[in-house]
Every structure is written in C-alpha cells, then in structure tokens.
C-alpha positions in Angstrom: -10.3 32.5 6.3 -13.9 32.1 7.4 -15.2 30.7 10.8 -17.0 28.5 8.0 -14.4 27.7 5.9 -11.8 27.1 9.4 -14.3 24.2 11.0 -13.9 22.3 7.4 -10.6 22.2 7.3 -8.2 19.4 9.3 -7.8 20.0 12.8 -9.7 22.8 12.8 -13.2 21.1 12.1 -15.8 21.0 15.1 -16.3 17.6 16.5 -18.2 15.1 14.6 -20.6 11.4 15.9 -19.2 9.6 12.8 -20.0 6.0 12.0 -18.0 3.1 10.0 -19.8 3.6 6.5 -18.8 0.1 4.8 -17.7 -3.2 6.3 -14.7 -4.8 6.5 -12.4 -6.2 3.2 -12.0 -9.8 3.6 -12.5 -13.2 2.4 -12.3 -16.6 3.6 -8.6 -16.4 2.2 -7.6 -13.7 4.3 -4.4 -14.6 6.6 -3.7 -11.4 8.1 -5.9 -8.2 9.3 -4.4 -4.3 9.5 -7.2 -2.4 11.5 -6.8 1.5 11.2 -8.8 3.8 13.8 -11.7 5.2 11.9 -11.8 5.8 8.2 -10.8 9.6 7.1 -13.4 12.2 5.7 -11.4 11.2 1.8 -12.0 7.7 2.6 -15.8 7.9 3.9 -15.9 10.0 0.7 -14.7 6.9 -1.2 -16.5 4.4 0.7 -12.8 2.7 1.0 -9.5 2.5 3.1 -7.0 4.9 2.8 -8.4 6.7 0.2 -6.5 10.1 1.1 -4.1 10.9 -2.0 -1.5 11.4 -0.1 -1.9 8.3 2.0 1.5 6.1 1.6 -0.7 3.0 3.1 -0.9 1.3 -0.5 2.5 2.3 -1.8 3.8 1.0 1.7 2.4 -2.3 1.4 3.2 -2.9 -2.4 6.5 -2.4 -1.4 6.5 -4.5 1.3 5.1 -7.2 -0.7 7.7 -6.3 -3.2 4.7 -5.5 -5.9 3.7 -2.6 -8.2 0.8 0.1 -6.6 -2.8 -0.8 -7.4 -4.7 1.9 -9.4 -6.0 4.6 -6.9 -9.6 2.9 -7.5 -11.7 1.1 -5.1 -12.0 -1.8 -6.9 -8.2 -2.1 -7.9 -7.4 -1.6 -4.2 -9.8 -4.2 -2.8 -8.6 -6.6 -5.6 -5.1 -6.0 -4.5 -5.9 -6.6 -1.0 -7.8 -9.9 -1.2 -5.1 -11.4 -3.7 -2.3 -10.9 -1.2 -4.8 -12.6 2.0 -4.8 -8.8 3.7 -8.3 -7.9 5.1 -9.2 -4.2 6.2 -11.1 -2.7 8.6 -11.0 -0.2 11.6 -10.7 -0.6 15.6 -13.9 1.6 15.7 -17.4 1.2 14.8 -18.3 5.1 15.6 -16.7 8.0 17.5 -16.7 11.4 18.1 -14.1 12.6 16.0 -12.5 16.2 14.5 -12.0 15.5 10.8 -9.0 13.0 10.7 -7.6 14.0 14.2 -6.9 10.2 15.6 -6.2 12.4 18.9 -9.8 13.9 19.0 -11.1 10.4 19.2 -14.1 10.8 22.2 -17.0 8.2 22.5 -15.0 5.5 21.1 -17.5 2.7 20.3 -15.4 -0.6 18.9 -16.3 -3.1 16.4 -17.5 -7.0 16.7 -14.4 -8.6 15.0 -17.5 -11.3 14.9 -18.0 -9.7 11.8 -14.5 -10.4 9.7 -13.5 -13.6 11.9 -16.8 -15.4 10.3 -16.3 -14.4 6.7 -11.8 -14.9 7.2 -11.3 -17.4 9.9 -8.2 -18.3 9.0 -6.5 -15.0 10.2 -3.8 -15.4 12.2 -1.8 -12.1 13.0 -3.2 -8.1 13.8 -1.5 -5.2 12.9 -2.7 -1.9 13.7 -1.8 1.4 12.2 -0.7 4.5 14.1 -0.7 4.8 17.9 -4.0 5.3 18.4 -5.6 2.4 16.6 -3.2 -0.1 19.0 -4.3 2.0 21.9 -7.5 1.5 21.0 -7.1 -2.5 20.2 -5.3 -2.8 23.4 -8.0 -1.3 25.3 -11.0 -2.5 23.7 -9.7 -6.2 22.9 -12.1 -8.0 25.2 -15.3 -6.1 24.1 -14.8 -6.7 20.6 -14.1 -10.3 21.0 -17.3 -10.2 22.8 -18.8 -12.7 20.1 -16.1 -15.0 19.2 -15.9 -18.0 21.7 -12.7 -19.8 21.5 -11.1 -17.4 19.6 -7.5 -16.6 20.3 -7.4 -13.2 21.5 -4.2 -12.0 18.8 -2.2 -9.2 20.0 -2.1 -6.6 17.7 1.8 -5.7 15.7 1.8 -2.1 16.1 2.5 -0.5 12.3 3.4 3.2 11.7 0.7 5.4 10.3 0.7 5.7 6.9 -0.8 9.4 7.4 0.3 12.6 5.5 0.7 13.7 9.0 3.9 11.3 9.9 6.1 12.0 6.9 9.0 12.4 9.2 8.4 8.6 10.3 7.6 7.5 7.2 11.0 8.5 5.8 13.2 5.8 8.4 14.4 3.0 7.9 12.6 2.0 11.1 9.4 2.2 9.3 9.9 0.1 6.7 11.5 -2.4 9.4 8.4 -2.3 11.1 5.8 -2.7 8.2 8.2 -5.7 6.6 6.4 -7.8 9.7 3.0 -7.8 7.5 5.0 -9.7 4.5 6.6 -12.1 7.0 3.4 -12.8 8.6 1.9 -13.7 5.2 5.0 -16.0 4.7 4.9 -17.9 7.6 2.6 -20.9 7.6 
C-alpha cells in the first residue's frame, strides 16, 4: 500500500479541520434528539446521518420502533425520522478529526442547540451515540446551551454506537436494552 493510498484509509488518514456540512433533522414535531459526534467521511459524502453502509443506526432504530428499514436514501431516511418525532444532529460543529476516528477528536468546537430547540421545542429527552459524543455532551453542555435561556439543561441517555467498529457491542442483548430507552422516551407523554 502507498503512503498515499495509507492516509485515505480509516485510521490511518492524517488529521483533518472538518466542519458540520448540513444542519440538524428536525421539526416542530420532534419529541426526542440522538446527537452523534461528527458526521463520517460516507455521511459528509451523503450530506446525511449515518450514511456509512454498514452503519446499524437505522436498522437499530426501526427495530426499536418495531418498523421496517427506510430505503438507504436521504430523503427516505429523513422522512422516517421526522414521522417517528426523532431529530438528528451532532455534539460538534467542527473538529480536528482522522477520518471517522471519534478518538482523534482535537479542537472540538460544539454546536448552538439554539439552532434545533427553535425549530423542535418540544424535545424533551437526549441521547447520544458512542462514548465520545456523551463525553463531549457532558463536557460541552453549558456552551452549547449558551443561547437558550430557560431551557432545561437535559442530560444526555448515553446509546451504543451504531459504528461498524463496535460489532462486538452491537451483538448483546445489552445493546438493544439500552437503545429500547429512545422508543420509551417517544411513548411517554
């Protein structure tokens, strides 16, 4: 393999100042918001979350939700998202990253939740997905609250990451436990 072909691939790719590409996927009917870290080269690519084919984010929550898989298209996926009151975005507005390494995260700079809590204020529970993007929410909480006065400060539900990389996880029962929390959330209330 090429030095070249080496920095393109995974892990292996030279660091990176990326920024969020699109905006968050809500509406005013949105009861619930799952934040990743940043989006993934596939999804930048795609201009939507999760986009990575091998990502088990949207067979995860269909079958938490107990529905079938949107078609792998953008506007499919969106659809499916608004319909069951989930809005998307990311912890981060821009970073320093290493392709989709969540642990080569440097120069984290977070989002204005400002921004989804105008267009969906009726959201009422946070989940995050992988370690890194509660790490993150944990640690940047106040600064990207920074424009919402009076609004609860939600703890984010930590999720398991959806991520080729945690196949191991992603095989529990554990994890399925833990992402059945986003279809209570949308029961209650």
């Amino acid at each position: 393999m090429t030095e070249r072909s080496t920095r393109q691939t995974g892990k292996n790719r030279d660091p990176e100042r990326i920024a969020h590409t699109f905006g968050p996927c809500c509406d005013s009917r949105c009861r619930i918001l799952i934040l990743g870290t940043m989006p993934s080269p596939k999804s930048r690519e795609q201009g939507f979350y999760y986009g990575h084919p091998q990502n088990l984010f949207w067979k995860t929550l269909s079958d938490v939700l107990g529905q079938e898989e949107p078609e792998p298209s953008v506007e499919a996926r969106r659809a499916f998202a608004l319909k069951n009151h989930v809005a998307l975005w990311d912890v981060l507005e821009s970073c320093q990253i290493q392709g989709a390494d969540d642990s080569s995260i440097r120069e984290a700079v977070p989002v204005d939740l400002w921004k989804i809590f105008e267009t969906a204020p009726e959201i009422r529970a946070v989940f995050t997905t992988g370690k890194k993007a509660k790490e993150l929410y944990d640690k940047y909480k106040e600064e990207m609250y920074r424009n919402c006065p009076g609004r609860e400060r939600l703890e984010a539900v930590y999720l398991p990451s959806t991520s080729p990389a945690n196949r191991g996880v992603q095989k529990t029962d554990r994890y399925r436990e833990l992402w059945a929390q986003v279809a209570d959330a949308l029961k209650d209330g």
